[in-house]
Structure formats: structure tokens, C-alpha cells
C-alpha positions in Angstrom: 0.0 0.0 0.0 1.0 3.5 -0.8 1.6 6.4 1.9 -1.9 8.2 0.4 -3.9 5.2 0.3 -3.0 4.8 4.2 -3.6 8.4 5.1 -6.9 7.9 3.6 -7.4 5.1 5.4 -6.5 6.6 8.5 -9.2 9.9 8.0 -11.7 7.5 7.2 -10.9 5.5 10.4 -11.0 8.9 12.1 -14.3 10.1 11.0 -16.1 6.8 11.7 -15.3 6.7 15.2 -16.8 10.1 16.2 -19.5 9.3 13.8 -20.1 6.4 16.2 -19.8 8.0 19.5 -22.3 10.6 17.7 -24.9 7.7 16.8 -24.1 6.3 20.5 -25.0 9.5 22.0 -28.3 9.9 20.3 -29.3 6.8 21.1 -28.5 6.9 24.6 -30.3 10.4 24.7 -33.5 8.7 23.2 -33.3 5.8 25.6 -32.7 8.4 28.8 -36.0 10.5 27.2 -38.3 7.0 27.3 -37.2 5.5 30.2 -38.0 9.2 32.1 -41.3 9.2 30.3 -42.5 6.2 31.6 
């Protein structure tokens, strides 16, 4: 593999984690919301 292909890799690697922790946090928001409104 070439140094630009892994760089890429890397940013992709990079984005995908926080958009994880983003999708993790929503959910756990949504969860928080229905177990208060029950």
C-alpha cells in the first residue's frame, strides 16, 4: 500500500469513530427520554 492510500485510510478511520460516538450518544439520549417518560 502506498503512503496516500494509508492516510486515507487513517481519515476514514478517524471520521467513523466520532460518527459512532455521535450515533451512541443519540441513542443513549433517546433511551434516557423513554425511560423518564415512563
Amino acid at each position: 500500500m502506498d503512503e496516500e492510500t494509508k492516510i486515507l485510510l487513517r481519515n476514514i478511520a478517524h471520521h467513523l469513530k466520532w460518527v459512532i460516538i455521535l450515533l451512541l450518544g443519540i441513542l443513549a439520549l433517546l433511551v434516557t427520554e423513554r425511560a423518564g417518560g415512563l
